[in-house]
KESE-280284 format. One line per 2 residues: their letters; for each residue x, y, z of N, C-alpha, C. Coordinates in steps of 0.2 Angstrom, whole numbers, plus 5000, padded with zeros to 4 digits. Layout:
A = X/Y/Z/X/Y/Z/X/Y/Z | ...
This chain:
XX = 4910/5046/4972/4904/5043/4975/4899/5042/4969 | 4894/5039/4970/4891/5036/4965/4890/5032/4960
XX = 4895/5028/4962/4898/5020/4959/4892/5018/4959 | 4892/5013/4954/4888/5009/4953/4890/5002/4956
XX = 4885/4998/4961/4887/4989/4965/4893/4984/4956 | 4889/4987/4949/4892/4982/4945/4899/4987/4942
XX = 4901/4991/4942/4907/4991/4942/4912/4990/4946 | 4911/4988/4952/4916/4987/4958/4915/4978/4960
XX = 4909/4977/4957/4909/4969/4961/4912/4963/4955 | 4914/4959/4958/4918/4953/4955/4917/4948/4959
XX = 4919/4941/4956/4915/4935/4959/4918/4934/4965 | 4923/4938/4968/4930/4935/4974/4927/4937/4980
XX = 4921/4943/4979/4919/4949/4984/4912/4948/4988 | 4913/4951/4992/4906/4954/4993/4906/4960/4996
XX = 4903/4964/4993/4904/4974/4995/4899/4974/4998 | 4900/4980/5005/4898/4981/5009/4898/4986/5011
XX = 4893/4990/5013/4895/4997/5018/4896/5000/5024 | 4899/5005/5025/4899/5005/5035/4897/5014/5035
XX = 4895/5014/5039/4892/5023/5040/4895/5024/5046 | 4900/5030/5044/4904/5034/5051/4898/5041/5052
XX = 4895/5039/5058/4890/5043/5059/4892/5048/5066 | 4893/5055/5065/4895/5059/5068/4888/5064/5071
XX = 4889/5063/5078/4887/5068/5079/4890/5073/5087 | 4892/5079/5085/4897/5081/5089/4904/5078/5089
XX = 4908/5076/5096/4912/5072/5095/4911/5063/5095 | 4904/5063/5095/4904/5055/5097/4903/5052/5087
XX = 4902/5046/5089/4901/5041/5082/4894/5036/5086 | 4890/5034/5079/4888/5029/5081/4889/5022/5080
XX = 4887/5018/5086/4889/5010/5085/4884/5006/5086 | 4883/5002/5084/4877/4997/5084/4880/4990/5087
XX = 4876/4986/5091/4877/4977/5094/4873/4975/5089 | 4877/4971/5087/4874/4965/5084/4869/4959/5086
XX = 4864/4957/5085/4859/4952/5089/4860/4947/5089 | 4859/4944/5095/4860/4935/5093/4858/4931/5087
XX = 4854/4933/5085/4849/4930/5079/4855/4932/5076 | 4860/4934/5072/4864/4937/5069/4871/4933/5069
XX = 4875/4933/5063/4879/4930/5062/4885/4933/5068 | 4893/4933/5071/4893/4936/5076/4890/4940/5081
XX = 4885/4937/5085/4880/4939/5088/4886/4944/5096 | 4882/4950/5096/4883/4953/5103/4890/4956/5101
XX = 4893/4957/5095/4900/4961/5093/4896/4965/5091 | 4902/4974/5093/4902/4979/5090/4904/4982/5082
XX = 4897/4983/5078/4900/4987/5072/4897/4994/5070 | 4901/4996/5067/4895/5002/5062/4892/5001/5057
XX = 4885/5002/5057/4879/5001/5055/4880/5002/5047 | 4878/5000/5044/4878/4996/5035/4876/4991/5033
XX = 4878/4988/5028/4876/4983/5025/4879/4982/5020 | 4875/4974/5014/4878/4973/5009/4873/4977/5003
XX = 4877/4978/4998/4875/4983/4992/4872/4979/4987 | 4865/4982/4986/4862/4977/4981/4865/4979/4973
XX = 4861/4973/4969/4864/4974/4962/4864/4981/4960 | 4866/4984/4957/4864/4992/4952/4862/4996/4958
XX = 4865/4996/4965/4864/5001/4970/4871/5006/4971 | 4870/5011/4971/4877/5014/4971/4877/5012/4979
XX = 4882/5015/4982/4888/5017/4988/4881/5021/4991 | 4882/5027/4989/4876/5030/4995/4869/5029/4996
XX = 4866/5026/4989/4860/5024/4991/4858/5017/4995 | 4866/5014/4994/4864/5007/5000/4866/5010/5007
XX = 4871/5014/5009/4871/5018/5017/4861/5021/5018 | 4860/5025/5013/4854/5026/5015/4848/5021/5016
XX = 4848/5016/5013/4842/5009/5012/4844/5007/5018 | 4851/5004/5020/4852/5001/5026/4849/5004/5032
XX = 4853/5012/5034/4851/5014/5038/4844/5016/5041 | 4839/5017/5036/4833/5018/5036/4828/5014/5038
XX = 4832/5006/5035/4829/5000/5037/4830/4997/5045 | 4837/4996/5045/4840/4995/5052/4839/5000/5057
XX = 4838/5006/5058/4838/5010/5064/4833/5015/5059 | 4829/5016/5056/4824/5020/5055/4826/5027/5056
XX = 4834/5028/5051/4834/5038/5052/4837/5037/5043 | 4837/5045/5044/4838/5047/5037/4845/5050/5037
XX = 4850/5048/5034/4855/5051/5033/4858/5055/5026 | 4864/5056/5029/4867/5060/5022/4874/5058/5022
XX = 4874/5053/5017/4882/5053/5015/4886/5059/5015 | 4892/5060/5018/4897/5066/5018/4901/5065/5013
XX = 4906/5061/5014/4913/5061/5011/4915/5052/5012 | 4919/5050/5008/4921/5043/5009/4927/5041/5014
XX = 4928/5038/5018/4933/5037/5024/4939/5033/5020 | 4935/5026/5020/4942/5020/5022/4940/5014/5016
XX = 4943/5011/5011/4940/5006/5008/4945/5000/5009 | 4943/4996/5010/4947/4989/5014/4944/4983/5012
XX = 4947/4977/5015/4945/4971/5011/4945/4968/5019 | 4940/4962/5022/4942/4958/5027/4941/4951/5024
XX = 4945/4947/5025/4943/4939/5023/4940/4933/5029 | 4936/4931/5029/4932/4929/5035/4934/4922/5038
XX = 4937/4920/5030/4939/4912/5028/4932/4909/5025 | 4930/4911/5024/4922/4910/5021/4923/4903/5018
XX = 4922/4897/5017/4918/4894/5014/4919/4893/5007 | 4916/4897/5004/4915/4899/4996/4923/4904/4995
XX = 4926/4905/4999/4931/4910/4998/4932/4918/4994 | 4925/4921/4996/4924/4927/4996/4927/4932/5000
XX = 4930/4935/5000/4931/4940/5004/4926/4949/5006 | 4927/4950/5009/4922/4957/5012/4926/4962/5008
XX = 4924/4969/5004/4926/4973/5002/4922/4979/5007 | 4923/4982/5012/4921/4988/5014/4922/4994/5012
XX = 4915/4997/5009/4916/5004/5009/4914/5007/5015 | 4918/5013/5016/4915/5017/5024/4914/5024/5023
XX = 4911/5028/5025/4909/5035/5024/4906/5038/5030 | 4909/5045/5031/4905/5050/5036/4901/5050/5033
XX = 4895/5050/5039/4887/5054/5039/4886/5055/5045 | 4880/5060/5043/4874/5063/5048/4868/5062/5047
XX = 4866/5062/5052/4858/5062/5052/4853/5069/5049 | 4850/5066/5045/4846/5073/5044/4840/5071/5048
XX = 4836/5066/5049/4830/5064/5053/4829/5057/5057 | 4825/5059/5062/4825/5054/5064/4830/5053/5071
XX = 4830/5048/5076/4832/5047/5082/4834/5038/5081 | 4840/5035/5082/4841/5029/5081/4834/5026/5085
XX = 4834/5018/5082/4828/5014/5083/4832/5007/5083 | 4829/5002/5087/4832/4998/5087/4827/4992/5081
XX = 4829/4991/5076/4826/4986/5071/4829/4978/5070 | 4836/4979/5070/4838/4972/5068/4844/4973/5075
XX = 4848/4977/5080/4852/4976/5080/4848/4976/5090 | 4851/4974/5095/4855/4973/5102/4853/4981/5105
XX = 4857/4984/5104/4859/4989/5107/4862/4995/5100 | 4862/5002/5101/4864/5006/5098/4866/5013/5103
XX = 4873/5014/5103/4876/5018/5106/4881/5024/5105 | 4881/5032/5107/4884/5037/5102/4891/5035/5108
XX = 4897/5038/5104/4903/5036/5110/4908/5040/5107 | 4912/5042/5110/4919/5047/5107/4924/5043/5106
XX = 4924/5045/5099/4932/5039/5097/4935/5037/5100 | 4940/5040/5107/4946/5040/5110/4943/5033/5113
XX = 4936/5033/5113/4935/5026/5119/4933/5021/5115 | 4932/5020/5109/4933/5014/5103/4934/5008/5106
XX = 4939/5009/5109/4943/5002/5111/4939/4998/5115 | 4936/5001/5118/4932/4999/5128/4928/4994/5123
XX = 4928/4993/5117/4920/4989/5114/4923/4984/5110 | 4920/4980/5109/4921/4972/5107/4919/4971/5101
XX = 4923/4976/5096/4920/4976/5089/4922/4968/5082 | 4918/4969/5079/4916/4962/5074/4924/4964/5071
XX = 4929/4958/5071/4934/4957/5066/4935/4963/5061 | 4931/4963/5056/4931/4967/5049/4931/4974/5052
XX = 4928/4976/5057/4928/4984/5059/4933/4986/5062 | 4938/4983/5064/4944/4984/5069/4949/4989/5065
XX = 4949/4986/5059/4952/4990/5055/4951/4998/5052 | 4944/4997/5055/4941/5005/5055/4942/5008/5059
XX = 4944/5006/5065/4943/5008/5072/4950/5012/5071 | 4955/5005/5072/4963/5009/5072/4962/5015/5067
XX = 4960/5014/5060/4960/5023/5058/4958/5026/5058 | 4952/5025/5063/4950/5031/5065/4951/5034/5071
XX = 4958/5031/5076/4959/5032/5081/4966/5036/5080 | 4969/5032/5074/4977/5035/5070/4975/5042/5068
XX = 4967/5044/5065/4966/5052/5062/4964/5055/5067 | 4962/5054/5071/4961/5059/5077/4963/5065/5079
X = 4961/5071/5077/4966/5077/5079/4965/5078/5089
Protein backbone atom coordinates (compact mmCIF):
# COMPACT_ATOMS: atom_id res chain seq x y z
CA UNK A 1 0.00 0.00 0.00
CA UNK A 2 1.00 3.40 -0.50
CA UNK A 3 1.81 3.37 -4.19
CA UNK A 4 2.17 6.32 -5.60
CA UNK A 5 -0.95 7.18 -8.86
CA UNK A 6 2.70 7.83 -11.12
CA UNK A 7 4.35 4.55 -10.60
CA UNK A 8 1.42 2.36 -11.66
CA UNK A 9 -0.24 4.68 -14.38
CA UNK A 10 0.58 4.52 -18.07
CA UNK A 11 -1.00 5.85 -21.01
CA UNK A 12 -3.25 2.54 -21.82
CA UNK A 13 -5.01 3.00 -18.13
CA UNK A 14 -7.04 4.58 -16.18
CA UNK A 15 -6.74 3.51 -12.16
CA UNK A 16 -9.42 3.36 -10.06
CA UNK A 17 -10.51 2.41 -6.67
CA UNK A 18 -13.24 0.25 -5.17
CA UNK A 19 -13.73 0.10 -1.09
CA UNK A 20 -15.05 -3.25 0.25
CA UNK A 21 -16.68 -1.84 3.17
CA UNK A 22 -17.53 -4.20 5.93
CA UNK A 23 -19.64 -3.98 8.53
CA UNK A 24 -20.51 -6.99 10.35
CA UNK A 25 -21.57 -9.54 7.71
CA UNK A 26 -22.87 -7.00 5.25
CA UNK A 27 -20.67 -4.85 2.49
CA UNK A 28 -21.64 -1.59 1.25
CA UNK A 29 -22.99 -0.79 -2.34
CA UNK A 30 -23.84 2.27 -3.83
CA UNK A 31 -26.64 3.09 -7.09
CA UNK A 32 -25.36 5.02 -9.50
CA UNK A 33 -27.36 8.27 -10.64
CA UNK A 34 -28.87 8.93 -13.63
CA UNK A 35 -26.89 12.02 -14.24
CA UNK A 36 -24.02 9.37 -14.21
CA UNK A 37 -22.49 7.56 -16.76
CA UNK A 38 -24.31 3.77 -16.31
CA UNK A 39 -26.95 5.35 -14.49
CA UNK A 40 -29.14 3.08 -11.77
CA UNK A 41 -26.25 0.01 -11.84
CA UNK A 42 -24.88 -1.28 -8.77
CA UNK A 43 -21.14 -0.58 -7.58
CA UNK A 44 -18.77 -0.23 -4.68
CA UNK A 45 -18.02 3.15 -3.84
CA UNK A 46 -14.60 4.80 -5.17
CA UNK A 47 -13.25 6.55 -7.71
CA UNK A 48 -10.50 7.57 -10.19
CA UNK A 49 -6.99 8.26 -8.41
CA UNK A 50 -5.58 11.71 -8.89
CA UNK A 51 -2.00 12.44 -10.14
CA UNK A 52 0.71 11.82 -6.96
CA UNK A 53 -2.37 10.30 -4.78
CA UNK A 54 -1.54 7.09 -3.44
CA UNK A 55 -4.28 4.04 -3.26
CA UNK A 56 -5.55 4.90 0.31
CA UNK A 57 -5.64 8.47 0.23
CA UNK A 58 -7.81 8.32 -3.10
CA UNK A 59 -10.34 5.47 -1.17
CA UNK A 60 -10.33 8.15 1.68
CA UNK A 61 -11.05 11.54 -0.67
CA UNK A 62 -13.60 9.57 -2.60
CA UNK A 63 -15.36 8.23 0.14
CA UNK A 64 -15.58 11.52 2.14
CA UNK A 65 -16.62 13.18 -0.84
CA UNK A 66 -19.24 10.80 -2.29
CA UNK A 67 -21.09 9.58 0.99
CA UNK A 68 -19.43 11.96 3.77
CA UNK A 69 -17.66 9.01 6.23
CA UNK A 70 -14.26 8.50 7.18
CA UNK A 71 -12.80 5.28 6.58
CA UNK A 72 -9.73 3.14 7.02
CA UNK A 73 -8.15 1.36 4.53
CA UNK A 74 -7.52 -2.52 5.81
CA UNK A 75 -5.76 -4.53 3.51
CA UNK A 76 -5.82 -4.87 -0.44
CA UNK A 77 -8.50 -7.44 -2.12
CA UNK A 78 -8.56 -7.76 -5.73
CA UNK A 79 -6.43 -5.69 -8.66
CA UNK A 80 -7.98 -6.30 -12.17
CA UNK A 81 -8.21 -4.62 -15.38
CA UNK A 82 -11.91 -4.00 -17.12
CA UNK A 83 -12.02 -2.71 -20.80
CA UNK A 84 -15.06 -0.72 -21.49
CA UNK A 85 -14.19 -0.50 -25.36
CA UNK A 86 -13.65 3.23 -24.73
CA UNK A 87 -13.04 5.20 -27.48
CA UNK A 88 -9.55 6.41 -26.79
CA UNK A 89 -8.92 2.65 -25.97
CA UNK A 90 -8.07 3.06 -22.32
CA UNK A 91 -8.70 0.34 -20.23
CA UNK A 92 -10.00 0.47 -16.30
CA UNK A 93 -7.29 -0.77 -13.80
CA UNK A 94 -9.14 -1.37 -10.41
CA UNK A 95 -7.75 -1.43 -7.10
CA UNK A 96 -9.98 -2.82 -4.41
CA UNK A 97 -9.48 -2.78 -0.62
CA UNK A 98 -11.42 -3.87 2.80
CA UNK A 99 -12.43 -1.00 4.93
CA UNK A 100 -14.39 0.33 7.77
CA UNK A 101 -15.83 3.07 8.73
CA UNK A 102 -14.24 4.98 11.52
CA UNK A 103 -17.00 7.96 11.36
CA UNK A 104 -19.75 9.03 10.00
CA UNK A 105 -23.16 7.40 8.66
CA UNK A 106 -23.46 6.95 4.66
CA UNK A 107 -24.93 10.11 2.96
CA UNK A 108 -26.16 10.18 -0.19
CA UNK A 109 -23.86 12.85 -2.26
CA UNK A 110 -23.48 11.89 -5.81
CA UNK A 111 -25.08 8.39 -5.95
CA UNK A 112 -29.21 6.92 -6.04
CA UNK A 113 -29.28 4.93 -3.27
CA UNK A 114 -26.76 3.28 -0.76
CA UNK A 115 -27.34 -0.13 0.70
CA UNK A 116 -25.46 -2.60 3.49
CA UNK A 117 -26.27 -6.34 2.09
CA UNK A 118 -24.57 -9.76 2.95
CA UNK A 119 -22.40 -11.05 0.25
CA UNK A 120 -24.31 -14.38 -0.37
CA UNK A 121 -27.05 -11.88 -1.82
CA UNK A 122 -24.62 -9.86 -4.34
CA UNK A 123 -26.14 -11.42 -7.01
CA UNK A 124 -29.99 -10.09 -6.26
CA UNK A 125 -28.21 -6.59 -7.64
CA UNK A 126 -27.65 -5.25 -10.94
CA UNK A 127 -24.04 -4.38 -10.60
CA UNK A 128 -21.88 -2.02 -13.35
CA UNK A 129 -19.81 -4.39 -15.82
CA UNK A 130 -16.23 -3.68 -14.09
CA UNK A 131 -17.63 -4.81 -10.48
CA UNK A 132 -18.94 -8.28 -11.51
CA UNK A 133 -15.72 -9.34 -11.25
CA UNK A 134 -15.46 -8.40 -7.72
CA UNK A 135 -18.63 -9.75 -6.84
CA UNK A 136 -17.71 -13.42 -8.07
CA UNK A 137 -14.62 -13.10 -5.78
CA UNK A 138 -15.92 -12.22 -3.30
CA UNK A 139 -18.59 -14.70 -3.45
CA UNK A 140 -15.72 -17.61 -4.41
CA UNK A 141 -13.94 -16.33 -0.80
CA UNK A 142 -16.75 -16.63 1.36
CA UNK A 143 -16.03 -18.84 4.37
Amino acid sequence: MGLKNSSITDKDYINVTAAIIRKGEEVLITKRAQNQPFPGKWEFPGGKIDLDETLENCLTRELLEELGIKIRVEEPFLVYEYDYNRPDGKRHRIFSFWCRILEGEPSLRVHDSATWVRMKDLLGFDFIEADKQLVDLLLKNMV
